[in-house]
C-alpha positions in Angstrom: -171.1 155.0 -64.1 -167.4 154.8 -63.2 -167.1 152.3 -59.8 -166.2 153.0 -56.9 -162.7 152.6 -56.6 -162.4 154.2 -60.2 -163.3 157.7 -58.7 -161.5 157.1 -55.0 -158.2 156.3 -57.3 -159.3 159.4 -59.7 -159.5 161.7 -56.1 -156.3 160.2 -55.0 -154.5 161.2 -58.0 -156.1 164.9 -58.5 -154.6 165.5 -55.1 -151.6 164.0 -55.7 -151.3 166.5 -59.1 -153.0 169.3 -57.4 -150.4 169.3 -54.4 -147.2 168.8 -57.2 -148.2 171.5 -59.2 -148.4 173.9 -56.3 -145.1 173.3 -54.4 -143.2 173.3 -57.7 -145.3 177.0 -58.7 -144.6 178.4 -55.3 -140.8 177.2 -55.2 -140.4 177.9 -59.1 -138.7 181.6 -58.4 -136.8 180.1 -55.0 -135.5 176.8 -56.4 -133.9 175.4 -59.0 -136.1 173.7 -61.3 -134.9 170.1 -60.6 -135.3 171.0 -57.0 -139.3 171.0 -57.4 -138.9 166.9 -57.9 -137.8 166.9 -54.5 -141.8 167.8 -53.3 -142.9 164.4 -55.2 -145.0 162.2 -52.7 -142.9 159.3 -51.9 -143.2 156.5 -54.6 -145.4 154.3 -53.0 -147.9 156.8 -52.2 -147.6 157.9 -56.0 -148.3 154.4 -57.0 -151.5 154.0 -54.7 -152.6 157.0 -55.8 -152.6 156.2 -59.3 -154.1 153.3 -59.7 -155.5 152.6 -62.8 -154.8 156.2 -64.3 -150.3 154.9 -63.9 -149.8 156.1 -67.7 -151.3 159.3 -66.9 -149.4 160.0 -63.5 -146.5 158.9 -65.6 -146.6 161.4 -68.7 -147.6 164.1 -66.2 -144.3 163.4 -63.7 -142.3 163.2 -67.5 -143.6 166.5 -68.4 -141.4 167.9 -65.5 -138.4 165.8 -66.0 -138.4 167.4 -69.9 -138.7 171.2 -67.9 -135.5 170.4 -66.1 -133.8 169.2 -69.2 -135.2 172.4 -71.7 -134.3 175.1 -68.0 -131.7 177.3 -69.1 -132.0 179.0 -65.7 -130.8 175.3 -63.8 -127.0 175.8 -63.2 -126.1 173.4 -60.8 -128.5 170.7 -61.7 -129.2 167.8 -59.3 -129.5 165.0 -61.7 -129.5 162.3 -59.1 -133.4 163.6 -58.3 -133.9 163.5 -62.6 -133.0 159.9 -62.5 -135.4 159.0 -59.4 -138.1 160.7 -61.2 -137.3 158.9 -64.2 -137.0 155.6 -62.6 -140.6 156.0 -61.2 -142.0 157.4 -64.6 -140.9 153.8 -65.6 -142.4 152.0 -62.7 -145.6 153.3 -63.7 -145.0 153.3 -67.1 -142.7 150.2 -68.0 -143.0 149.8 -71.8 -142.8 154.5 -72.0 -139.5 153.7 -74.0 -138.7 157.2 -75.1 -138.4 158.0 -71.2 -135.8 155.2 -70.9 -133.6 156.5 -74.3 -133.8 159.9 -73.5 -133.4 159.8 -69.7 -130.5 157.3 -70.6 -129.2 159.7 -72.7 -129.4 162.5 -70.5 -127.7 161.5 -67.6 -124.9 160.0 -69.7 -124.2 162.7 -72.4 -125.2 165.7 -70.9 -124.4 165.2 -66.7 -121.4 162.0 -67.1 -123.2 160.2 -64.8 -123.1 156.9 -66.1 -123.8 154.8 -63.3 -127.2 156.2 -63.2 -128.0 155.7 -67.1 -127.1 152.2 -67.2 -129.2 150.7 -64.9 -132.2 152.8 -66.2 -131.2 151.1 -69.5 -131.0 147.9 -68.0 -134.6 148.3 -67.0 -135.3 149.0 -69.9 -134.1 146.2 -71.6 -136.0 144.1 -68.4 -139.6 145.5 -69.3 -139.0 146.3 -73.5 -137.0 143.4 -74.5 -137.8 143.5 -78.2 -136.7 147.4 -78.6 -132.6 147.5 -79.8 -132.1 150.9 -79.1 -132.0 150.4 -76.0 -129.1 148.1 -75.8 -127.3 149.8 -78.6 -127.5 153.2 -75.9 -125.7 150.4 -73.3 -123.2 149.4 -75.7 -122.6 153.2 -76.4 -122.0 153.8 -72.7 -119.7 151.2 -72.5 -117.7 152.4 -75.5 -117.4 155.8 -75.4 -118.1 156.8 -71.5 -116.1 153.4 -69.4 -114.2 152.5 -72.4 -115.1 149.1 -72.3 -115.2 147.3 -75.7 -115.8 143.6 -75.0 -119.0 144.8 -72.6 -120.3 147.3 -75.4 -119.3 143.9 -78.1 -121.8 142.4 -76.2 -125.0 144.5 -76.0 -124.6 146.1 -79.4 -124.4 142.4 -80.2 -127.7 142.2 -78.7 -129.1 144.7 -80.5 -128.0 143.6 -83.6 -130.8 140.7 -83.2 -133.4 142.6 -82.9 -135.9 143.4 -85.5 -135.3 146.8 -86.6 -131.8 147.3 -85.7 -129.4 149.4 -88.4 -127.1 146.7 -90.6 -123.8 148.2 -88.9 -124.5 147.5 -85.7 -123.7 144.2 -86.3 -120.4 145.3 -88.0 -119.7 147.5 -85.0 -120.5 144.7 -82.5 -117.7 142.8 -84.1 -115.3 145.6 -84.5 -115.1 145.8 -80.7 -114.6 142.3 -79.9 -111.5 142.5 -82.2 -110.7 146.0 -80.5 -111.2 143.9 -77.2 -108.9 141.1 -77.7 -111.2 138.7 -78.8 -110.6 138.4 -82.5 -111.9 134.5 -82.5 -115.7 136.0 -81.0 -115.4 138.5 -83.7 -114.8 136.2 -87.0 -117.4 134.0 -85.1 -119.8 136.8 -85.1 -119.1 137.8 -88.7 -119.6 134.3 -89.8 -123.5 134.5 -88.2 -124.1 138.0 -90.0 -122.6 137.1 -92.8 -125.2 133.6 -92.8 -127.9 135.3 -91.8 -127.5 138.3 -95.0 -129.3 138.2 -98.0 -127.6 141.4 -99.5 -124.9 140.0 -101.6 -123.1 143.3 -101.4 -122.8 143.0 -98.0 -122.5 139.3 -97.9 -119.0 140.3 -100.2 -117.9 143.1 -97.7 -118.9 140.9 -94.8 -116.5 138.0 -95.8 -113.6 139.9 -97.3 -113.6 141.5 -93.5 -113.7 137.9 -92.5 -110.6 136.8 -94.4 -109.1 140.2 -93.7 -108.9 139.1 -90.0 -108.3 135.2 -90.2 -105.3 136.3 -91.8 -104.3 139.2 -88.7 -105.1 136.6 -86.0 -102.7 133.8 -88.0 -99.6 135.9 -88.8 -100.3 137.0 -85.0 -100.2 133.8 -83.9 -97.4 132.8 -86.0 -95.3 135.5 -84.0 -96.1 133.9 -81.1 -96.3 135.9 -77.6 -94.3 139.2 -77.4 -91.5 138.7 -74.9 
């Protein structure tokens, strides 16, 4: 026998799905798809309602985010409503990493709306600290979308830590703090790759990038400032 508040919360959450399903059925051939998130409970309600059944209320509320995304019918899609159902897929959901890359993703590559990706990454980060895809997606952001190198340095440098990271991410990290005007944070950071690397091929291509910049940031500082 299930307790009490096992079936109230299981009622709750029916209800919850049961009235979802019909608003977005009955507004599927007047609205745009994204619209239907807009007949979502409120948040709180949501999270009452689910209780102990959060991952389920979760992958149910994701299966409509990825029907927005696959609608070939949307045409002026309302991707600030994608990103709130996103962000409360992840409040009931923290450690559902696939809806932080791709939602991430999303809202960056396909819509250019960056300041809603990164601070669904940043959550990310918060709740899955161990995953490096996530900061690697926030370096990307910062790279190629706000053209920031030192900022993207830094979390690809993050990423580079973490267990299961690529070997050139590393590489890349440091290749934008040179691009960012910090060559000394870059040879530093080479120096720590190159300590930490037991491939002695890429120990060897490591170091000769090493002395390849020592010697740029000498001759540069032998020029002295551009007047």
């Amino acid at each position: 026998m299930w307790p009490k508040t096992s079936v109230i919360a299981l009622s709750l959450l029916l209800t919850v799905v049961v009235c979802l399903q019909q608003k977005i059925d009955l507004s599927r051939n007047k609205l745009q798809a994204i619209d239907s998130f807009s007949h979502i409970p409120p948040r709180h309600i949501v999270k009452f309602a689910a209780l102990e059944f959060k991952e389920v209320t979760a992958d149910i509320l994701w299966l409509r985010a990825v029907q927005f995304l696959g609608d070939r019918k949307t045409t002026t899609p309302r991707y600030d409503l994608f990103y709130k159902i996103i962000d409360l897929v992840t409040d009931l959901d923290p450690r559902f990493t696939f809806a932080y890359q791709a939602g991430a993703i999303a809202l960056s590559v396909l819509s250019d709306n960056v300041h809603l990706s990164n601070p669904l990454l940043e959550k990310g980060m918060h709740e899955n600290p161990y995953d490096w895809q996530l900061p690697f997606y926030l370096g990307f952001n910062y790279m190629y979308h706000l053209k920031n190198p030192l900022k993207a340095a830094y979390y690809m440098a993050h990423a580079g830590k973490l267990e299961g990271c690529p070997e050139y991410i590393p590489l890349l990290a440091a290749h934008l703090y040179n691009k960012g005007g910090e060559p000394e944070t870059a040879i530093l950071f080479l120096k720590g790759i190159y300590l930490t690397t037991r491939d002695e091929k890429t120990r060897k291509q490591i170091a000769e990038r090493i002395a390849k910049m020592e010697k740029e940031l000498v001759s540069k500082k032998n020029k002295g400032p551009t007047q």
